[in-house]
Structures are given as structure tokens and as C-alpha cells.
BALOBA-1460 file (C-alpha; in Angstrom, 3 decimals):
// residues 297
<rec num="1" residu="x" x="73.060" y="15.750" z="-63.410"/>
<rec num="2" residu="x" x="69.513" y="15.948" z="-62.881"/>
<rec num="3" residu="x" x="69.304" y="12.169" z="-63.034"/>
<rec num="4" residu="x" x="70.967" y="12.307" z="-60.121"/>
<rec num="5" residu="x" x="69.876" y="14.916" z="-58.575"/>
<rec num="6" residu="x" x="66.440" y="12.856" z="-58.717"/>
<rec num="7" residu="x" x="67.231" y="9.927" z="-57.811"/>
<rec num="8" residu="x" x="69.248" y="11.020" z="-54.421"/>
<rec num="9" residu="x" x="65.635" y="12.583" z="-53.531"/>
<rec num="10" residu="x" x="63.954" y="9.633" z="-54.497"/>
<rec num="11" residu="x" x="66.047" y="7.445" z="-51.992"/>
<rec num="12" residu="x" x="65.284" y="10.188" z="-49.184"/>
<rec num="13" residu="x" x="61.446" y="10.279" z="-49.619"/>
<rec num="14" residu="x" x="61.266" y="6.362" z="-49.373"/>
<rec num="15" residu="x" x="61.574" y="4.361" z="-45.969"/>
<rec num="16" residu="x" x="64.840" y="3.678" z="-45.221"/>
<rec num="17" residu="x" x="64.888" y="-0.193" z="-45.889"/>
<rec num="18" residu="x" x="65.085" y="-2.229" z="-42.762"/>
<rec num="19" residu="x" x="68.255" y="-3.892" z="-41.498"/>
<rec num="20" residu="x" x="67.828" y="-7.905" z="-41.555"/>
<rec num="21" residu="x" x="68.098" y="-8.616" z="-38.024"/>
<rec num="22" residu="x" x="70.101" y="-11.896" z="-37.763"/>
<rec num="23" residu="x" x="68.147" y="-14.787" z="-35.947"/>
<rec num="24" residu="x" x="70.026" y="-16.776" z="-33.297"/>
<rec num="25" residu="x" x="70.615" y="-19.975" z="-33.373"/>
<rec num="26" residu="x" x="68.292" y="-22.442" z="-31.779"/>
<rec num="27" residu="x" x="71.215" y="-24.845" z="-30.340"/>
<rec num="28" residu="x" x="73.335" y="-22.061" z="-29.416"/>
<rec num="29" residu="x" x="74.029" y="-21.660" z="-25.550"/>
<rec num="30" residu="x" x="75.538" y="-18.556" z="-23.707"/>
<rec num="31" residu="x" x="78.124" y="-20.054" z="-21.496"/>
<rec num="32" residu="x" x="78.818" y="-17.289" z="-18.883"/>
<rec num="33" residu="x" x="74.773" y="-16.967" z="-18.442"/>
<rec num="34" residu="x" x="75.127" y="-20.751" z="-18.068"/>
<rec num="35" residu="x" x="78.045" y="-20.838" z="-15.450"/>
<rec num="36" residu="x" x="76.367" y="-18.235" z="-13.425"/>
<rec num="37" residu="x" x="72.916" y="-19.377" z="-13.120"/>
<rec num="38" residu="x" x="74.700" y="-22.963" z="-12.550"/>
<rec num="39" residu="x" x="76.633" y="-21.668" z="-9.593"/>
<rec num="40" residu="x" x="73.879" y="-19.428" z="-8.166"/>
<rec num="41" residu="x" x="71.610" y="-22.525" z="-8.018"/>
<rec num="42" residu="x" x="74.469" y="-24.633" z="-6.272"/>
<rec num="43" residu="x" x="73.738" y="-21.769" z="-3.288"/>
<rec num="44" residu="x" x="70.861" y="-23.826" z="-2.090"/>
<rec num="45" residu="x" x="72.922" y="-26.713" z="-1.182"/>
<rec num="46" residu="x" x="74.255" y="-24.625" z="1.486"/>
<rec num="47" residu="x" x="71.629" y="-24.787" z="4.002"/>
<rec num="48" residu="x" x="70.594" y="-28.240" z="2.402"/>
<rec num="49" residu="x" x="74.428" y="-29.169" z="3.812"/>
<rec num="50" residu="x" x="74.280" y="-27.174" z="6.948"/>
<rec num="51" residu="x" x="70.834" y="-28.961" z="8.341"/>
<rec num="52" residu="x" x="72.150" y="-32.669" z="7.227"/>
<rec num="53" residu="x" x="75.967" y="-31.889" z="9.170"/>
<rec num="54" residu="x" x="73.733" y="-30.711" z="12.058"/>
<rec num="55" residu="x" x="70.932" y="-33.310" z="12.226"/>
<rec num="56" residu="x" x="74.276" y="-35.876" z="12.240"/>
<rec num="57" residu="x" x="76.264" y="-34.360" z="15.182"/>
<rec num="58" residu="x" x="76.324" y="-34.353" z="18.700"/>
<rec num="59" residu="x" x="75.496" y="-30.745" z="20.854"/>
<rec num="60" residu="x" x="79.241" y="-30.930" z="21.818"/>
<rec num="61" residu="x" x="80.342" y="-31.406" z="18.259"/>
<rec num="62" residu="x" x="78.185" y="-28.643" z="17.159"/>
<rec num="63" residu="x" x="79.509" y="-25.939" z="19.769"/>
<rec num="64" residu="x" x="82.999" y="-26.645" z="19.153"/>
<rec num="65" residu="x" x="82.523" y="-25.606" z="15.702"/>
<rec num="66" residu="x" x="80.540" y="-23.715" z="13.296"/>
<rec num="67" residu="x" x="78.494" y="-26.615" z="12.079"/>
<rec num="68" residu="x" x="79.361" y="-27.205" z="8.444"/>
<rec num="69" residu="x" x="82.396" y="-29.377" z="9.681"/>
<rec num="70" residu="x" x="81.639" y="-33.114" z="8.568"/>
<rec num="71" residu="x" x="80.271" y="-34.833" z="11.443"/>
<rec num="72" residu="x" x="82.805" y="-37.336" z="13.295"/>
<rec num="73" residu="x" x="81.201" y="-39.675" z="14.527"/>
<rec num="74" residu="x" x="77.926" y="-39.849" z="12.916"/>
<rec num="75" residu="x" x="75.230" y="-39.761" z="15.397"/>
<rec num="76" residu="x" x="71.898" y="-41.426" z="13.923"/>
<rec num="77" residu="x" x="70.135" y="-41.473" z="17.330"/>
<rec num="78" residu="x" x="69.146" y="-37.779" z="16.423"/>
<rec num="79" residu="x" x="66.570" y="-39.128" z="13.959"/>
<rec num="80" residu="x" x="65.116" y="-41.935" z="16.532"/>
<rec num="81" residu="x" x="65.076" y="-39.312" z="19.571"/>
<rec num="82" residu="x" x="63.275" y="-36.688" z="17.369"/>
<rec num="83" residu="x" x="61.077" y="-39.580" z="15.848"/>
<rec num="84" residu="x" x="59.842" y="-39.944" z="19.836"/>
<rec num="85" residu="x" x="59.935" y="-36.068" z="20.904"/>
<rec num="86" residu="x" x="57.501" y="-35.136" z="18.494"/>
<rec num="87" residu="x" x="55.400" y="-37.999" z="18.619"/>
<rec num="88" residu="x" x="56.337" y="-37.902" z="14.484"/>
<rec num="89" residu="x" x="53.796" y="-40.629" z="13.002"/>
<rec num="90" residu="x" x="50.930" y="-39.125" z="14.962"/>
<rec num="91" residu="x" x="52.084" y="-35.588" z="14.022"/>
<rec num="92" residu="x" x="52.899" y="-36.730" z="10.586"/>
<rec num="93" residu="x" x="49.539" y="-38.441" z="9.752"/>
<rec num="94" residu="x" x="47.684" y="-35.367" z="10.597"/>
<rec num="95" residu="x" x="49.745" y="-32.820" z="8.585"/>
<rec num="96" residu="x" x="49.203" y="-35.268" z="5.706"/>
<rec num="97" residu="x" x="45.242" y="-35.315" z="6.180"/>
<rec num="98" residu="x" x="45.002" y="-31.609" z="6.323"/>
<rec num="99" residu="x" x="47.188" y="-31.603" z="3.418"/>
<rec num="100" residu="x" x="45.273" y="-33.709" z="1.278"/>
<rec num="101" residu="x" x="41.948" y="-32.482" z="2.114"/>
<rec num="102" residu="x" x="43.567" y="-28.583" z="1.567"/>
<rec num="103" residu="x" x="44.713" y="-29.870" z="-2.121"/>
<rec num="104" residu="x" x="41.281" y="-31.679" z="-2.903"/>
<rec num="105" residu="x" x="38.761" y="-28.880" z="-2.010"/>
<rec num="106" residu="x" x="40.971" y="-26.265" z="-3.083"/>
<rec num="107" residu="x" x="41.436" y="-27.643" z="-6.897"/>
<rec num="108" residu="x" x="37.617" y="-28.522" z="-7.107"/>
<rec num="109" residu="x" x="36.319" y="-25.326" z="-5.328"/>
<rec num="110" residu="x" x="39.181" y="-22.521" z="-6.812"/>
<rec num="111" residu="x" x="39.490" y="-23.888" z="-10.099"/>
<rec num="112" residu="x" x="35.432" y="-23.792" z="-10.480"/>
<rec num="113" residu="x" x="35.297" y="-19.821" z="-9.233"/>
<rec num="114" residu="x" x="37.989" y="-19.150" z="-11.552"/>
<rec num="115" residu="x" x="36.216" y="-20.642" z="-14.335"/>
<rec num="116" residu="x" x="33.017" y="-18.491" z="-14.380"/>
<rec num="117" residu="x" x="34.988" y="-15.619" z="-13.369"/>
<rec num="118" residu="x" x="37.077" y="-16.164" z="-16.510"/>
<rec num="119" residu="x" x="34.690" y="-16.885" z="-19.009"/>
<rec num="120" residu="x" x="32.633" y="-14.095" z="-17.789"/>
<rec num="121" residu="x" x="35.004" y="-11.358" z="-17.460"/>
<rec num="122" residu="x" x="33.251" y="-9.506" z="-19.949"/>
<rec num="123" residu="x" x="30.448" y="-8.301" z="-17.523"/>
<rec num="124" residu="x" x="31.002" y="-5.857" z="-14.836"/>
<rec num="125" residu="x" x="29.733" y="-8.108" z="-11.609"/>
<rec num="126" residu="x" x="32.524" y="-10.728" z="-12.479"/>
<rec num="127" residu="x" x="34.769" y="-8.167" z="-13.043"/>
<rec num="128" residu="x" x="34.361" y="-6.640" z="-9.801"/>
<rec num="129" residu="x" x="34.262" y="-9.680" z="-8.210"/>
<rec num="130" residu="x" x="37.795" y="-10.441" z="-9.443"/>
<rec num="131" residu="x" x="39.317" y="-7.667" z="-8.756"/>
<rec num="132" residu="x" x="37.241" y="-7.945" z="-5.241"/>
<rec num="133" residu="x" x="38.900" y="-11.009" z="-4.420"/>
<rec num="134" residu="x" x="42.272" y="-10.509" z="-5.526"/>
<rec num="135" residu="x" x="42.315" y="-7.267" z="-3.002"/>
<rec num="136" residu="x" x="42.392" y="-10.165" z="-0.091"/>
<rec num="137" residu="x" x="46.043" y="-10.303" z="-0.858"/>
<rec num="138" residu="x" x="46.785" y="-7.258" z="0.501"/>
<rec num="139" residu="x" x="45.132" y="-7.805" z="3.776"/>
<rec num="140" residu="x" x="47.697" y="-9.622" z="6.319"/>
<rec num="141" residu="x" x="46.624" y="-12.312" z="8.331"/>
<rec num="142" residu="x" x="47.371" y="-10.981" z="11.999"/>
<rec num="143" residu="x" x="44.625" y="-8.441" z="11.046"/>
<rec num="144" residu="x" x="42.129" y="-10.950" z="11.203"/>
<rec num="145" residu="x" x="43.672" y="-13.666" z="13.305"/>
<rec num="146" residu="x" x="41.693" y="-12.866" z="16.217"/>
<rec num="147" residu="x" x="38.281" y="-12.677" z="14.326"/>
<rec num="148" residu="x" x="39.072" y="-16.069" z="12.581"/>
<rec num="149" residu="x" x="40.082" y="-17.697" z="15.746"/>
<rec num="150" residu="x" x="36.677" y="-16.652" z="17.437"/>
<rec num="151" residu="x" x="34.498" y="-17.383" z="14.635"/>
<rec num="152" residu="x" x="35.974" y="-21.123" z="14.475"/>
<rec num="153" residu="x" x="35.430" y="-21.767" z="17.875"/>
<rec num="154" residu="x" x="31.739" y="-20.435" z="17.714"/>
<rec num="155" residu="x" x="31.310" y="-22.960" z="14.822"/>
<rec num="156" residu="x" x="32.427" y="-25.906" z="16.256"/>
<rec num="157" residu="x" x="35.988" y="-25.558" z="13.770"/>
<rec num="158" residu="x" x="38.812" y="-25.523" z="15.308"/>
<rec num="159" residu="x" x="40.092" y="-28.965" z="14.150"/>
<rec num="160" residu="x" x="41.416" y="-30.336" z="11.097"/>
<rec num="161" residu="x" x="38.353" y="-29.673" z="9.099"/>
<rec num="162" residu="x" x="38.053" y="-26.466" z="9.817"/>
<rec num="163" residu="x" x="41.889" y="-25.487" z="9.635"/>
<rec num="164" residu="x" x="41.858" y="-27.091" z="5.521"/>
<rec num="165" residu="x" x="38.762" y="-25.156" z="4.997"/>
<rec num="166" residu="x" x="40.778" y="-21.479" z="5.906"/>
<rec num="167" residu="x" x="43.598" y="-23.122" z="3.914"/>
<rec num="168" residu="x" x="41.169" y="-23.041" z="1.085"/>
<rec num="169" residu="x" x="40.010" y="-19.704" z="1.551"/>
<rec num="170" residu="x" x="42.675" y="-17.743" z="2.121"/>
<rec num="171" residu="x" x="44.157" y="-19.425" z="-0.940"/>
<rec num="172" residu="x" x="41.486" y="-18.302" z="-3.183"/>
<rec num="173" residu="x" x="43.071" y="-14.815" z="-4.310"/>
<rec num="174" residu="x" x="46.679" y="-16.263" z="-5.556"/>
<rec num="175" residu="x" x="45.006" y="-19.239" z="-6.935"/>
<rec num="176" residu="x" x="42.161" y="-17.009" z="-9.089"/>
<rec num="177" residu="x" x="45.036" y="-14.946" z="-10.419"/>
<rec num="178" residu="x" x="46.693" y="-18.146" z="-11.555"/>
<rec num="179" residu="x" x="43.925" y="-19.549" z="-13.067"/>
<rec num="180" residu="x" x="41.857" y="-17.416" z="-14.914"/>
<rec num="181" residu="x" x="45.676" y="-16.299" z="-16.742"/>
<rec num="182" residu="x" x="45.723" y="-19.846" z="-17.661"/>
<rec num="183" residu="x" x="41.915" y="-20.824" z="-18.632"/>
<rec num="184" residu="x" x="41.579" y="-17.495" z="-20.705"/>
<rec num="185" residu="x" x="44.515" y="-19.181" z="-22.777"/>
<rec num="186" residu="x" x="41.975" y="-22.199" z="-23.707"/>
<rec num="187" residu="x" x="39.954" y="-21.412" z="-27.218"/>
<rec num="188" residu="x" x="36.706" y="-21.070" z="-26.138"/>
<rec num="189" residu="x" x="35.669" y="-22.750" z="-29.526"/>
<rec num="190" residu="x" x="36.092" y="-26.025" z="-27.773"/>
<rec num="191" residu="x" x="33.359" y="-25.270" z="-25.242"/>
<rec num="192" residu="x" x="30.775" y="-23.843" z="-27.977"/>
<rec num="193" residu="x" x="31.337" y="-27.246" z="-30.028"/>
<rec num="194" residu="x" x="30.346" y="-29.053" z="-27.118"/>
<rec num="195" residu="x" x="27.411" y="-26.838" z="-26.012"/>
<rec num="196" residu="x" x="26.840" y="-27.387" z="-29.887"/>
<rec num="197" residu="x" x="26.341" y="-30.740" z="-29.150"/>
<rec num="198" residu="x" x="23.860" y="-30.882" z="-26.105"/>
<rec num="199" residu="x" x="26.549" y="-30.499" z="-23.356"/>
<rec num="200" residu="x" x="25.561" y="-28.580" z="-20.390"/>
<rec num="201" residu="x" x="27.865" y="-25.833" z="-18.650"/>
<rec num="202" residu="x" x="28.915" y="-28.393" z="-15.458"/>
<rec num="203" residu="x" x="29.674" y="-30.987" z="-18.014"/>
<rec num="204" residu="x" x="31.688" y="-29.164" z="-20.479"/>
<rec num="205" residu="x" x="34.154" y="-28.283" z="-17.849"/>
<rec num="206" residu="x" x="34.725" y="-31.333" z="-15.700"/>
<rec num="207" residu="x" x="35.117" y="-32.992" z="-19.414"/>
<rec num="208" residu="x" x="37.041" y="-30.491" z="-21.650"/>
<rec num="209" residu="x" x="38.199" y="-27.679" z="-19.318"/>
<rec num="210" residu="x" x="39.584" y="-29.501" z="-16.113"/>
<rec num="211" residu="x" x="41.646" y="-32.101" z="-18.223"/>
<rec num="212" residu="x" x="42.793" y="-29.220" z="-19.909"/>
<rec num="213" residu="x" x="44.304" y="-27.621" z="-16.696"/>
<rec num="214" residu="x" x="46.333" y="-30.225" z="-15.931"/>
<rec num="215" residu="x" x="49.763" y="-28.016" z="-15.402"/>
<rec num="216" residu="x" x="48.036" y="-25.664" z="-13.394"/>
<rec num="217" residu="x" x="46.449" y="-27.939" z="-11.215"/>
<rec num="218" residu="x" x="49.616" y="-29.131" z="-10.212"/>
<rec num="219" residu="x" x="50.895" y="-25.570" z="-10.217"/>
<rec num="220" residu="x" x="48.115" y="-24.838" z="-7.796"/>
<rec num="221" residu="x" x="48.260" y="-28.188" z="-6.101"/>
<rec num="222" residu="x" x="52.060" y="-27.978" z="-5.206"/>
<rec num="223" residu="x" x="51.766" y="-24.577" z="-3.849"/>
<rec num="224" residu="x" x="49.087" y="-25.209" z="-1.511"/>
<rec num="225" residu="x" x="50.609" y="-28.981" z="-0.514"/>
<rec num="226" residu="x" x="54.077" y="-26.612" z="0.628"/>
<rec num="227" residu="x" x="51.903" y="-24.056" z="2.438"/>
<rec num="228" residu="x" x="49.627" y="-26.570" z="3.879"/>
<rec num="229" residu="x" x="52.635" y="-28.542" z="5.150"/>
<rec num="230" residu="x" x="54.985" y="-25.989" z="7.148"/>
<rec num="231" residu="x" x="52.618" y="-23.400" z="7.979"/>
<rec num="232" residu="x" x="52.415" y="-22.828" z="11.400"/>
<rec num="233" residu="x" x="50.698" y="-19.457" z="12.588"/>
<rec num="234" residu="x" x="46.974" y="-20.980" z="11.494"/>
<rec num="235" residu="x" x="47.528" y="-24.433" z="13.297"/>
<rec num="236" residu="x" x="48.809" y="-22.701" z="16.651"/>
<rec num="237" residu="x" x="45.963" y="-19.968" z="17.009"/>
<rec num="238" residu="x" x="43.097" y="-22.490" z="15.784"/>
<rec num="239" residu="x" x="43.704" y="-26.096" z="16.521"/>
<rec num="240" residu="x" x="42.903" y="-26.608" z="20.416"/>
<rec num="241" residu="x" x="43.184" y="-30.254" z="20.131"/>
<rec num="242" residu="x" x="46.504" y="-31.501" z="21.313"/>
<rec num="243" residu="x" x="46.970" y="-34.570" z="19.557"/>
<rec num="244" residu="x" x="45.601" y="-32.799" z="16.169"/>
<rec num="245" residu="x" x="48.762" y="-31.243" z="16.089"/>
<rec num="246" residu="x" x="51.081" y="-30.901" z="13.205"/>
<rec num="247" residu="x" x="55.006" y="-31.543" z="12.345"/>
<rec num="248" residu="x" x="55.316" y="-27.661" z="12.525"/>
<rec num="249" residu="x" x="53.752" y="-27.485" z="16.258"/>
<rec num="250" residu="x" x="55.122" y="-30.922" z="17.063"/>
<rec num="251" residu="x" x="59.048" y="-29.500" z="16.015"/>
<rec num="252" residu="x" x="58.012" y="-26.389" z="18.249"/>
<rec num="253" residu="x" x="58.591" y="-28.498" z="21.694"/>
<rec num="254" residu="x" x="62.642" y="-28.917" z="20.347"/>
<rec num="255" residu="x" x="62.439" y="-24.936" z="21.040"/>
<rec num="256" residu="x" x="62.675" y="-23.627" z="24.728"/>
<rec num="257" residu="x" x="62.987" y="-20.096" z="26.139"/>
<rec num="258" residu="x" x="66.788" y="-20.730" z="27.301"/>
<rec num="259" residu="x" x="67.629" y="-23.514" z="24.853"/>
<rec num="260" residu="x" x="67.023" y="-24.936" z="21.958"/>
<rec num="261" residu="x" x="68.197" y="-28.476" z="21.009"/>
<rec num="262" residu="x" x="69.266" y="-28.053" z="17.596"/>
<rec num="263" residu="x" x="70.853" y="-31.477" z="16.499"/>
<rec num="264" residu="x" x="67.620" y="-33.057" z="17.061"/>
<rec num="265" residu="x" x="65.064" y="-30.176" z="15.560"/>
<rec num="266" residu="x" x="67.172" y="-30.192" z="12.419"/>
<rec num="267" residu="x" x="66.692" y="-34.390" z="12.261"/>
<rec num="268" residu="x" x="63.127" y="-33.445" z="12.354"/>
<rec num="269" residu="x" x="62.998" y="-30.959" z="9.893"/>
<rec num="270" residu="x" x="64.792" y="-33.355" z="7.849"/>
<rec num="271" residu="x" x="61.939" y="-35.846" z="8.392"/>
<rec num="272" residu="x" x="59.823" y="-33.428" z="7.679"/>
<rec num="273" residu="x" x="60.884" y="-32.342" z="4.751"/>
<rec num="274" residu="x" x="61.228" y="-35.865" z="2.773"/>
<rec num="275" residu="x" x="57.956" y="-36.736" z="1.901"/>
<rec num="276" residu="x" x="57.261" y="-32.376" z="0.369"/>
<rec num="277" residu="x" x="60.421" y="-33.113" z="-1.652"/>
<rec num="278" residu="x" x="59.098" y="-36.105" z="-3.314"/>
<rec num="279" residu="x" x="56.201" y="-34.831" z="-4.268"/>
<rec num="280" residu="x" x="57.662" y="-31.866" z="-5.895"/>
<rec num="281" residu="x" x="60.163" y="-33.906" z="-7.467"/>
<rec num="282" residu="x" x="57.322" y="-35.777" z="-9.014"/>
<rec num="283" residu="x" x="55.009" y="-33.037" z="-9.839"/>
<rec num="284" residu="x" x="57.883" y="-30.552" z="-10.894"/>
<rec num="285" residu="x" x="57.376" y="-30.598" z="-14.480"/>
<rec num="286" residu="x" x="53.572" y="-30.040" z="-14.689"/>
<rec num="287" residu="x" x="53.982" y="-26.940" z="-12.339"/>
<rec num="288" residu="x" x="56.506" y="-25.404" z="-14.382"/>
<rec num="289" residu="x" x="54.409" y="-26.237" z="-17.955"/>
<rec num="290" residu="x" x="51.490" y="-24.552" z="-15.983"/>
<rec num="291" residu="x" x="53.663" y="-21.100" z="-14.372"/>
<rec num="292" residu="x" x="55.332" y="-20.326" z="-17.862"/>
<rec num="293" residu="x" x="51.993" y="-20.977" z="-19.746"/>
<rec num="294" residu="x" x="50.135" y="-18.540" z="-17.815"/>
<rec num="295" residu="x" x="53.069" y="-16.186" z="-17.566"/>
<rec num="296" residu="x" x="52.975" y="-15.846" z="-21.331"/>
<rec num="297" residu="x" x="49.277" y="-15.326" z="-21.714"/>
């Protein structure tokens, strides 16, 4: 009895033994999560759909309907009379330079910042100065669209060099935030073996560090390329150049007070949209290695 007695208050002193929690299988798939995420991606078709039956239809076709009827007859002039409209090779040469330029500086210049901001988040200054620069988020642009506007005039910027210069700027904050997440993730024992061995700051990070954010680059890259490409507020108040225009401003004659010719402004966003689409498709894999990456650090 008192064997018993001893052994029942044994078992309540000790820590209750912990259940074995039973590990899912690696292979194993949840089909309703499956189904639904499948058909809530099919949802972007829809407007995918809706511009191509447009872009393919004539203004009469498109008011006797609601516009995701199949075109009958296909009408391909669309694409050659928006191709003329909006002047598209001039238009599309210059959204491509500002584009490229935006990418270049803003991966050299960002990616630098972020760096010595990350590596040196241990003292207060950079610390501030994070935080400092990440609070440009919060500001919206039409605060400050009238200040930028005069300030590029006064300096002789308000072309296509100046307008990928904002782009880089105003990019700074998201692209800190994304970077720093990510280069904190990189063992900082590789840079102390190769100060170890005689390597100076600039040239242990354009040799070990920057080859090392390869998926956030492109995370970074692709996100400034889309931005770059259809914004259309900073082109409007700052380029005062005509024929520096972009596809955005170029697509903007299709619009009119009392009318708006939709077949062909939806065969130019088409157009427009090609050449973005293939470099995402290309680039697609780095910028998701680089998003979930940083996401888990």
C-alpha cells in the first residue's frame, strides 16, 4: 500500500513526459490548400483575358458587348495604329534607358549603403541612420512633388538622367530594408578571412559579398525595372522634353477628356507589357530565392 502510495507521488512530482509530436511527411501534399491556391492564381488571367479580347476588337464590337466576348473578326490593325499613336520605338527606347540606368546605379549605390549600414549596426550613428532612412517610406510623394520638380529644373535635371537618379533615391528606403535582412544572413567569418589575408574593405565586398547577393540583386533589380517601367507621376511632373517621353506618357494621348479609345490603348499596354514580362520570367527564380531568404532571417 505504501508502495503505491509512493510511487503515484513520484509520477506527480516528475514532468509529465512529452507527447511525440508526429512529423509530416516531406512528399505529402494538402489537396484542398492546393485546389484553392490553384484557382485563386487562375484569377489573374482575368484581366490578362479582358486586355487581349479588347486590344483584338473593333470600338463597335466592344460597345455591343461587355468585352470578354471572343473577338470576331480579329482586328490586328490595333497593334500597328497604336505602334504609330505613341510614336512606340521612340517612346520605348527611352523607357528602356531610364530603366537600365535606374537598375545599374541603384544595385551599385543601394546595395553599398546597405552594406556599411549592416555590418555596422552595432553603433548608434548607423543605427539611426537606418532607421532615418527607412522613415522616407512614410512620406508620400505629392508632399514633395513640387519641391522635387523645382529643384530639378534649377539643376539642369529634368531629363532622363535626372528622372533615374530620383528613381534611385526614392528607392533607397525599401531597398535598405531588403538588404541589410539579407547581408546580415552572410557569416561575417568570410569577410575576416579575407581581411586576414590583406584584403581591403572595397575589395572584400565587390569579391565575396556582392556575388553573394545574387538573389537579392535580382529581388531588388526586378522591383525597380517594374517601377521604373510604368510609373508615370515622376515622368509627367519632371521630364519637359517632349520626345524624352515614356510608354506611360506616350499611352496617355489614347486618353481624352470625352473619350477614350480603348481598343487601341489596351494594344499598347500589351506592347508595353511584353518586354517587363520577359524579364521577370527570366529573373523569377533569383527574386524569389532572395524574398524568402531574407524573410526568414
Amino acid at each position: 500500500m505504501t508502495t503505491t502510495l509512493d510511487t503515484g507521488l513520484l509520477e506527480k512530482a516528475l514532468p509529465a513526459r512529452p507527447r511525440r509530436i508526429r512529423a509530416s511527411r516531406p512528399g505529402r501534399i494538402n489537396g484542398w490548400l492546393t485546389a484553392l491556391i490553384a484557382v485563386c492564381s487562375l484569377t489573374v488571367l482575368v484581366p490578362l483575358y479582358f486586355a487581349v479580347a479588347v486590344s483584338l476588337k473593333t470600338p463597335g464590337q466592344l460597345q455591343g458587348g461587355t468585352g470578354f466576348e471572343l473577338p470576331n473578326p480579329v482586328q490586328w490593325d490595333n497593334f500597328a495604329k497604336a505602334w504609330n499613336v505613341t510614336d512606340f520605338p521612340r517612346a520605348l527606347v527611352n523607357t528602356a534607358l531610364i530603366t537600365v540606368v535606374t537598375v545599374a546605379l541603384t544595385l551599385v549605390t543601394n546595395s553599398v549603403v546597405s552594406y556599411v549600414i549592416a555590418r555596422n549596426m552595432h553603433r548608434r550613428f548607423f543605427k539611426a541612420s537606418f532607421f532615418y532612412v527607412l522613415s522616407a517610406m512614410f512620406i508620400p510623394f505629392p508632399i514633395i512633388m513640387l519641391p522635387v520638380v523645382k529643384v530639378t529644373s534649377v539643376l539642369h535635371l529634368d531629363n532622363q538622367l535626372g528622372l533615374a537618379l530620383l528613381y534611385t533615391v526614392y528607392g533607397l528606403s525599401m531597398n535598405m530594408f531588403l538588404y541589410v535582412a539579407f547581408i546580415r544572413s552572410i557569416p561575417i567569418e568570410l569577410e575576416e578571412a579575407a581581411r586576414t589575408d590583406g584584403a581591403s574593405s572595397a575589395r572584400v565586398f565587390w569579391q565575396i559579398v556582392f556575388p553573394l547577393l545574387g538573389p537579392m540583386n535580382a529581388t531588388v533589380g526586378i522591383l525597380t525595372c517594374v517601377w521604373a517601367w510604368n510609373d508615370f507621376i515622376l515622368p509627367l511632373v519632371v521630364l519637359t522634353d517632349p520626345s524624352a517621353r515614356t510608354l506611360p506618357l506616350a499611352q496617355y494621348v489614347l486618353q481624352g477628356q470625352y473619350n477614350t479609345d480603348y481598343t487601341t490603348a489596351f494594344a499598347s499596354y500589351l506592347m508595353a507589357m511584353a518586354p517587363l514580362l520577359l524579364v521577370y520570367v527570366v529573373s523569377q527564380r533569383w527574386v524569389i530565392s532572395g524574398v524568402m531568404r531574407g524573410s526568414i532571417k
